[in-house]
VOVEXKE-762421 format. One line per field, with one value per residue: residue in one letter; z, y, x of N, C-alpha, C in turn. Coordinates in nm, 4 decimals. Example, Ala and Ser with C-alpha at 12.3 -4.5 7.8 and 13.67 -1.06 7.14 Angstrom:
BEGIN
type: A/S .
n_w: 0.7800/0.7080 .
n_v: -0.5690/-0.2250 .
n_u: 1.3190/1.2850 .
ca_w: 0.7800/0.7140 .
ca_v: -0.4500/-0.1060 .
ca_u: 1.2300/1.3670 .
c_w: 0.7800/0.7870 .
c_v: -0.3300/0.0030 .
c_u: 1.3200/1.2900 .
! end
This chain:
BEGIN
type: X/X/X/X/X/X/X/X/X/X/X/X/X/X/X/X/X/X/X/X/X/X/X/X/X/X/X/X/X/X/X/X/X/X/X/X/X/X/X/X/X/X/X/X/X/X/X/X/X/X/X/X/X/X/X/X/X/X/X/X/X/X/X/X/X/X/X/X/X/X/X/X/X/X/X/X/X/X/X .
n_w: 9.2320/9.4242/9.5948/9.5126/9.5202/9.6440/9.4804/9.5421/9.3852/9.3992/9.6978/9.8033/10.0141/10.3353/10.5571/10.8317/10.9264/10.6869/10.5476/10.7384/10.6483/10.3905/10.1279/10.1075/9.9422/9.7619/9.6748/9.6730/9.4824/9.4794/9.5086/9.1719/9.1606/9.3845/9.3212/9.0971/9.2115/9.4071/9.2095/9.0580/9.2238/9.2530/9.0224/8.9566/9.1797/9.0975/9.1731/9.1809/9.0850/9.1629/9.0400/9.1616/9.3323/9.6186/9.9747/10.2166/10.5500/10.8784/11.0705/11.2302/11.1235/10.9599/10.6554/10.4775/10.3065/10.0383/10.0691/10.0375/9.7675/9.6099/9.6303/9.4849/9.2290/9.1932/9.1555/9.3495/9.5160/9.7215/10.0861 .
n_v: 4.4051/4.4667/4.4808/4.2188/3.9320/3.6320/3.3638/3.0838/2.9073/2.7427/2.6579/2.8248/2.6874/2.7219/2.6385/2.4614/2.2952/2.1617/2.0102/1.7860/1.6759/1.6206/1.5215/1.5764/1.8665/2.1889/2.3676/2.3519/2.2111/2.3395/2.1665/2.1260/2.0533/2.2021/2.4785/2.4956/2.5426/2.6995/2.9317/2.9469/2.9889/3.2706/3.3397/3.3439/3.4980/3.7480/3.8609/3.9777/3.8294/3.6986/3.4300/3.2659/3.1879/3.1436/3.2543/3.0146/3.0405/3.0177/3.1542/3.4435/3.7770/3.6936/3.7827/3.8779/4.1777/4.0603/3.7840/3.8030/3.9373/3.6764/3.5006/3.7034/3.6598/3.3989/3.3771/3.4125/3.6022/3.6191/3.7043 .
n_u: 14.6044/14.4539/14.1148/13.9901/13.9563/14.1656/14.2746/14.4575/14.6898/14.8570/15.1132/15.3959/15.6333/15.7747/15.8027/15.7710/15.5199/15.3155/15.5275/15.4402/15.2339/15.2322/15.4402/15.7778/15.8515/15.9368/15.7096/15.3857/15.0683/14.7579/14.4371/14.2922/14.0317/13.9497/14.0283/13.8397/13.6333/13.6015/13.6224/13.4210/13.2218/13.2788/13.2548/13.0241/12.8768/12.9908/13.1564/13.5492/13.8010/14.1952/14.4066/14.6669/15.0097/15.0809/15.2993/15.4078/15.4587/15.5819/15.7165/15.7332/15.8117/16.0630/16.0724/16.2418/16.3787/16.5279/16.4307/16.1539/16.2001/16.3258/16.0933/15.8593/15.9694/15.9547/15.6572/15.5166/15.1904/15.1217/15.1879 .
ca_w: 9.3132/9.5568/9.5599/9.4411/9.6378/9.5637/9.5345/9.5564/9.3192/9.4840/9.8091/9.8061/10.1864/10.4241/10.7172/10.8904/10.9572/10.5903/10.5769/10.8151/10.5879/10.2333/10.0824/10.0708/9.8409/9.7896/9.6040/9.6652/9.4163/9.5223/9.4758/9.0553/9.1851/9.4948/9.2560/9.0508/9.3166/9.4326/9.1294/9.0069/9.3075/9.2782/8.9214/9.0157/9.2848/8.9901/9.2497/9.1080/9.1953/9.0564/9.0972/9.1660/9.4263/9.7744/10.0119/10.3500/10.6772/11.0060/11.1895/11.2518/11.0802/10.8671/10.5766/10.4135/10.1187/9.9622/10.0607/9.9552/9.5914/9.5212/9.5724/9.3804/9.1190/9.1842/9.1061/9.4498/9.4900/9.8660/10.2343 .
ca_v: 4.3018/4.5343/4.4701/4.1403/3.7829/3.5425/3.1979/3.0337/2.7812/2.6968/2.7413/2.7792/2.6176/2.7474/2.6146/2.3354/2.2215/2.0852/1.8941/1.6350/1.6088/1.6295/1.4794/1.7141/2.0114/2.3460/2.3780/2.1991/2.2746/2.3793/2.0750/2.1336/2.0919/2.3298/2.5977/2.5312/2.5553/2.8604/3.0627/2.9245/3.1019/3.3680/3.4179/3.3551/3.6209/3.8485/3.9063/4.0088/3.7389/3.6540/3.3025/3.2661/3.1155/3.2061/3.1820/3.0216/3.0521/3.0140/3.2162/3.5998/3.8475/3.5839/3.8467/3.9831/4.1943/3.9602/3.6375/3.8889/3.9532/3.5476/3.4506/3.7469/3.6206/3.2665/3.4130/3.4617/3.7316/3.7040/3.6018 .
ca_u: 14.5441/14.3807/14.0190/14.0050/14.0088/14.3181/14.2452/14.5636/14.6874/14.9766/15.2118/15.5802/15.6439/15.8434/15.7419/15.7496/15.4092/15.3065/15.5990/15.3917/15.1229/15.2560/15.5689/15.8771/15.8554/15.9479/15.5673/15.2460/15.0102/14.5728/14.3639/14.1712/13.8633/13.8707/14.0059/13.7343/13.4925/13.6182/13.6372/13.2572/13.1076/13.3409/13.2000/12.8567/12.8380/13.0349/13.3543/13.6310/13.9342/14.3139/14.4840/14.8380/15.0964/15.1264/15.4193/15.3230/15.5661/15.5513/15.7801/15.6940/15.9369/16.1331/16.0333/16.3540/16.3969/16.6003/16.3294/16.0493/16.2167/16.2853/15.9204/15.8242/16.0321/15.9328/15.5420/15.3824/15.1532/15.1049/15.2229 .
c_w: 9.4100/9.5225/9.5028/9.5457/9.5820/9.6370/9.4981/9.4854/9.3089/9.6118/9.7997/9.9208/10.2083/10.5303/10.7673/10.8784/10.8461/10.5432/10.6539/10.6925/10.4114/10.2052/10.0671/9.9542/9.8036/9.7454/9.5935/9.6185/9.4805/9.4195/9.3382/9.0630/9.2757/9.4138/9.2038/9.1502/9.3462/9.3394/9.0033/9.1163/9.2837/9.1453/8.9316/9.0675/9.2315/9.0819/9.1696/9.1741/9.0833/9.0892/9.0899/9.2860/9.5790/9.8084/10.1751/10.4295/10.8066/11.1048/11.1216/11.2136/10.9984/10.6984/10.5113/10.3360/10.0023/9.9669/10.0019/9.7676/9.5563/9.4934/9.5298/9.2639/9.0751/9.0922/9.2188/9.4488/9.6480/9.9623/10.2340 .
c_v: 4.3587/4.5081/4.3509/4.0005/3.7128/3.4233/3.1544/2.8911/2.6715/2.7514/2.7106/2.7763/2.6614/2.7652/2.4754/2.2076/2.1448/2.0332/1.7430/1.6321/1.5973/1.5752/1.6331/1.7633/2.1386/2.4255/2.2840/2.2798/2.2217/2.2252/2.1217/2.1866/2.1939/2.4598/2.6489/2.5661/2.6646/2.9459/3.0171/3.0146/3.1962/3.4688/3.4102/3.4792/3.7177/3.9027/3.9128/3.9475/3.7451/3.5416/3.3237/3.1723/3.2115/3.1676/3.1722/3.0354/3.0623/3.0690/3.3830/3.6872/3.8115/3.7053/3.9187/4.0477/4.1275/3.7780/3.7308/3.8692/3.7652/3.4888/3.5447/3.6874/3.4681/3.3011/3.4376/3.6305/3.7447/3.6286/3.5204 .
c_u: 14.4413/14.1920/13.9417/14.0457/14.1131/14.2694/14.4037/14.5204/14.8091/15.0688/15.3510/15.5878/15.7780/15.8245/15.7545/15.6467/15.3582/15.3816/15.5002/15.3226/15.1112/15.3799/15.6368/15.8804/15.8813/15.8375/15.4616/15.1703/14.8701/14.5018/14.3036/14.0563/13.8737/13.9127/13.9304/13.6258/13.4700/13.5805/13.4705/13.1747/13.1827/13.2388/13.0243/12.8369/12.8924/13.1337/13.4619/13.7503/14.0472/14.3147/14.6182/14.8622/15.1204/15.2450/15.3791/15.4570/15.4811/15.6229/15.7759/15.8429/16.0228/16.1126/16.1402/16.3090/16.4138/16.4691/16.2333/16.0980/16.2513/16.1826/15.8689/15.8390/15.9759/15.7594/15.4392/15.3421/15.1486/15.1365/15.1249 .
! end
């Protein structure tokens, strides 16, 4: 991954705050189009990107081992 932008094509939530503004989920998936959007300039400007799943949070340190290896597993690539 190093070297390389990450457009996110989904977040596994653990947080609070998108709760208000999304129906309950444990995964809200990246708008189609803004992926596409993204990864058209990306290839335009010849950048070198992945897509995958993020994992968002909101509280500092919350970071186990054990929470680390299930959203690996789940498919995120990054906090």
């Amino acid at each position: 991954m190093e070297g390389r932008f990450l457009i996110p094509s989904a977040a596994v939530r653990e947080e609070g705050t998108s709760f208000h503004y999304a129906p309950e989920s444990e995964e809200i998936p990246m708008e189609p189009s803004s992926v596409q959007a993204m990864t058209k300039c990306l290839d335009t400007c010849g950048y070198p990107y992945i897509t995958g799943k993020v994992w968002t949070m909101d509280g500092i340190y919350q970071e186990t081992a054990d929470k680390i290896k299930k959203r690996r597993n789940q498919g995120c690539l990054a906090l």
